[in-house]
C-alpha positions as CSV (number, residue, x, y, z in Angstrom):
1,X,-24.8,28.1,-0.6
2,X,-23.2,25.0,-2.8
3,X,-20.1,23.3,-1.8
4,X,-18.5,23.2,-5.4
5,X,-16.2,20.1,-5.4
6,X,-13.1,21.4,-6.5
7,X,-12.9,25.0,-4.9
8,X,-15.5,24.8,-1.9
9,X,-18.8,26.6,-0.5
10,X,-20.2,29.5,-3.0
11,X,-23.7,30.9,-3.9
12,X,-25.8,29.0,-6.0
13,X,-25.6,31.3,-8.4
14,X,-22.1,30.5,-9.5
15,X,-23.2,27.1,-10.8
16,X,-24.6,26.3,-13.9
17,X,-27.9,24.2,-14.3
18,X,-28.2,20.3,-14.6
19,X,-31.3,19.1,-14.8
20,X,-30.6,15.7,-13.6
21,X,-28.9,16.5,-10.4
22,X,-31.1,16.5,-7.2
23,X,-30.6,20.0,-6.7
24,X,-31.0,20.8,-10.3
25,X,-27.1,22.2,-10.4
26,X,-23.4,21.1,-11.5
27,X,-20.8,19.6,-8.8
28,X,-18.6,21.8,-10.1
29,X,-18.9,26.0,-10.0
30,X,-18.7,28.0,-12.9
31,X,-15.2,29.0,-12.5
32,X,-14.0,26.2,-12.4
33,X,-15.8,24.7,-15.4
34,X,-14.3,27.5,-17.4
35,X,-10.9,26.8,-15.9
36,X,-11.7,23.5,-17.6
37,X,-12.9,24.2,-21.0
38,X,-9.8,26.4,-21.1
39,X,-10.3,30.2,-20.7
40,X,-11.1,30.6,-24.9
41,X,-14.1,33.0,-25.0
42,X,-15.8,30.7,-27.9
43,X,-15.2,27.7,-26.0
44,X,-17.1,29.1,-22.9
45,X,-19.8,30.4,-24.9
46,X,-20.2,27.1,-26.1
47,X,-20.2,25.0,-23.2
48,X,-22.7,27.7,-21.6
49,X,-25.0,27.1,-24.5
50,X,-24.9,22.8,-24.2
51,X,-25.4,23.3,-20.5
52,X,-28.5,25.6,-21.8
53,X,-29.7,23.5,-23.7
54,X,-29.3,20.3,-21.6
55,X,-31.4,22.4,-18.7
56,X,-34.2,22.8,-21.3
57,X,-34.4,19.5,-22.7
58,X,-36.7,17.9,-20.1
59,X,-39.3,20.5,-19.1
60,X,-39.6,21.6,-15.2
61,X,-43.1,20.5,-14.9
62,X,-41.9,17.0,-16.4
63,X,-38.9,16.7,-13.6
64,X,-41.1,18.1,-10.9
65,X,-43.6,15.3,-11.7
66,X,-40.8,13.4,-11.6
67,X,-39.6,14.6,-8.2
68,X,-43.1,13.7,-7.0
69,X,-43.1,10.5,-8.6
70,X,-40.1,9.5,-7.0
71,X,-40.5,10.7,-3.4
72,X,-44.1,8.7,-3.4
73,X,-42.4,5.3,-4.7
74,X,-39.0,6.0,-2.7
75,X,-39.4,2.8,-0.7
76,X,-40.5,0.9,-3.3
77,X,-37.8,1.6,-4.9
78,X,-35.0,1.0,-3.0
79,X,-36.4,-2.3,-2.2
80,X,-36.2,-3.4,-5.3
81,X,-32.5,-2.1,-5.8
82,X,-31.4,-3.7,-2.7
83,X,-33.2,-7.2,-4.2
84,X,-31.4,-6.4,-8.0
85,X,-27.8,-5.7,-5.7
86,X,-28.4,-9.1,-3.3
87,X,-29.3,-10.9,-6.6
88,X,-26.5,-9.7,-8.7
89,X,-23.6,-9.7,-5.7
90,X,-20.9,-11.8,-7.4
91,X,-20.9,-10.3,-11.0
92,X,-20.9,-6.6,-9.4
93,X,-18.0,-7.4,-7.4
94,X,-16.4,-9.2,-10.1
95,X,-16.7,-6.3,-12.1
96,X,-16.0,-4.2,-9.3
97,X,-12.3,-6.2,-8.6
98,X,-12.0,-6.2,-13.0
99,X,-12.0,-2.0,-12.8
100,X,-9.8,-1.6,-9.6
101,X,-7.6,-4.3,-11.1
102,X,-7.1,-1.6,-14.3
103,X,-7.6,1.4,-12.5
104,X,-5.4,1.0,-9.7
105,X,-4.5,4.9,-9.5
106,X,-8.4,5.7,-9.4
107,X,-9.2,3.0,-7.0
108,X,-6.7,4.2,-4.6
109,X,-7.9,7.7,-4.9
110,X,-11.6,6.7,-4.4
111,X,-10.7,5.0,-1.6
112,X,-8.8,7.8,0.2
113,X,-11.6,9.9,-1.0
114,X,-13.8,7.5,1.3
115,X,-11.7,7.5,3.9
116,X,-11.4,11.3,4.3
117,X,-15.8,10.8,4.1
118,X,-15.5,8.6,6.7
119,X,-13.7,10.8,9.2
120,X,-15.6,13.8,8.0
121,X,-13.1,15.9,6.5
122,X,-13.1,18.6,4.0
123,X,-12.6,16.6,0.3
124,X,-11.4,18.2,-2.5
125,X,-10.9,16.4,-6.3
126,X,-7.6,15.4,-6.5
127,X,-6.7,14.6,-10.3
128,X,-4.6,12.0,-11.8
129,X,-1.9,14.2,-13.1
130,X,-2.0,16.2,-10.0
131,X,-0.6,13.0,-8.3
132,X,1.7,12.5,-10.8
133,X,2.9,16.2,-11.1
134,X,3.7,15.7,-6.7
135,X,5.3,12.1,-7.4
136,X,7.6,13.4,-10.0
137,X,8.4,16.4,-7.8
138,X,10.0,14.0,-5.1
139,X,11.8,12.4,-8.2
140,X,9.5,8.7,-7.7
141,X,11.3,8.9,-3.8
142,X,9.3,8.8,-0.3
143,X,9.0,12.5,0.8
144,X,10.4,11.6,4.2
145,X,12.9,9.5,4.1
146,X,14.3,10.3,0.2
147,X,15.7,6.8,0.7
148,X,13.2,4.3,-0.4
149,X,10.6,4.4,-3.7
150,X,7.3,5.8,-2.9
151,X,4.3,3.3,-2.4
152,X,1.5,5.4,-0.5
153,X,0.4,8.6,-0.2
154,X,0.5,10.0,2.9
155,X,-2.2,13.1,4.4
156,X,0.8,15.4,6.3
157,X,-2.1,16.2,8.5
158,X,-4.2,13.0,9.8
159,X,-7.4,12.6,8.1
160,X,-8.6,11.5,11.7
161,X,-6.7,15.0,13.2
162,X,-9.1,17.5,10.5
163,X,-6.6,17.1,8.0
164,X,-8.3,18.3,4.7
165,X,-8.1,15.3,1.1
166,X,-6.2,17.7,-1.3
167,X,-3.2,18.2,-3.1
168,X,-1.5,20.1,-0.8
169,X,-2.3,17.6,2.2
170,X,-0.5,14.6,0.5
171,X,3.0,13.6,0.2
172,X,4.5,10.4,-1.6
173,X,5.9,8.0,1.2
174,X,7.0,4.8,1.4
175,X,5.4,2.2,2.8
176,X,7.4,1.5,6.4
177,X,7.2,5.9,6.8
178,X,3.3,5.5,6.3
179,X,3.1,3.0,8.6
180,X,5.1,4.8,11.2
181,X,3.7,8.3,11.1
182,X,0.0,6.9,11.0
183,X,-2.3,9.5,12.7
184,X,0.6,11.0,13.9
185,X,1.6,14.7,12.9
186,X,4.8,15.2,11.4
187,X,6.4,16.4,14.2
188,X,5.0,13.8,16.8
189,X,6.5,10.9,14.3
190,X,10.0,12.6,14.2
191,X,9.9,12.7,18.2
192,X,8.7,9.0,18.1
193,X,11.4,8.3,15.9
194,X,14.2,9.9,17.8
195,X,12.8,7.9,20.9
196,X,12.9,4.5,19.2
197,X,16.2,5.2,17.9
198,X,17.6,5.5,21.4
């Protein structure tokens, strides 16, 4: 079994080949690929025979020796990353800061993304125009209060209660709602609310 990253767990089978994945497969199942490339039966054929051809280009003795090669000089390696990284701190981080700075949509995403890592939930990719699509659907508003405009988004069910990163876990809210409701469910942050409102 594969966890494909947009759908879940299926047999390896389902994915296509990439040669320079550690596993030697896509992130993505083949379903969803051709959900991608759009359901066209040329198109499909096509992208099956790039991915084809990608697998073939480097041999599998060549990226077995490479394997090898790899696993002997592991330490070695990551040494010498670590060293490049300490050397080169400021002007990654700079660049770092320059691409969340003009990305600020992405970098809010991958961060959440981390988050829901962190806490050891189920992740699922959650597009750009999939966020977009929800935040239109609440007309730009927060999805509790329908008062204020929207300035996080909020995982109905806590990350840190099993809540699952997707679509269908998040909600625009505003930023004193966030706040609030925390790792609360939604029903144990309307009872806190009717408290403090007392």
């Amino acid at each position: 079994m594969k966890e494909c990253r947009s759908c879940g767990p299926k047999p390896r089978s389902e994915f296509y080949a990439r040669p320079d994945s550690p596993d030697g497969l896509r992130n993505t199942c083949k379903a969803c690929v051709i959900a991608r490339v759009g359901q066209s039966p040329s198109k499909v054929a096509r992208h099956e025979a790039a991915v084809e051809r990608k697998a073939n280009r480097v041999p599998a003795d060549t990226r077995a020796r490479l394997a090898a090669w790899y696993q002997a000089n592991k330490e070695n390696r990551l040494r010498q990353a670590a060293a490049w990284n300490r050397k080169n701190r400021e002007s990654n981080r700079a660049r770092s800061l320059r691409w969340q700075r003009e990305n600020p949509e992405k970098a809010a995403e991958a961060a959440r993304r981390r988050r829901a890592v962190k806490c050891n939930s189920d992740v699922r990719k959650v597009s750009d125009g999939d966020l977009r699509r929800l935040v239109g659907r609440f007309r730009g508003l927060c999805a509790y209060c329908q008062a204020r405009p929207w300035k996080h988004f909020d995982h109905v069910i806590p990350l840190s209660r099993g809540g699952r990163h997707s679509i269908g876990n998040l909600l625009p809210a505003c930023q004193d709602c966030n706040q609030q409701k925390h790792a609360k469910t939604v029903m144990e942050w309307m009872m806190w609310r009717h408290r403090h409102a007392a």
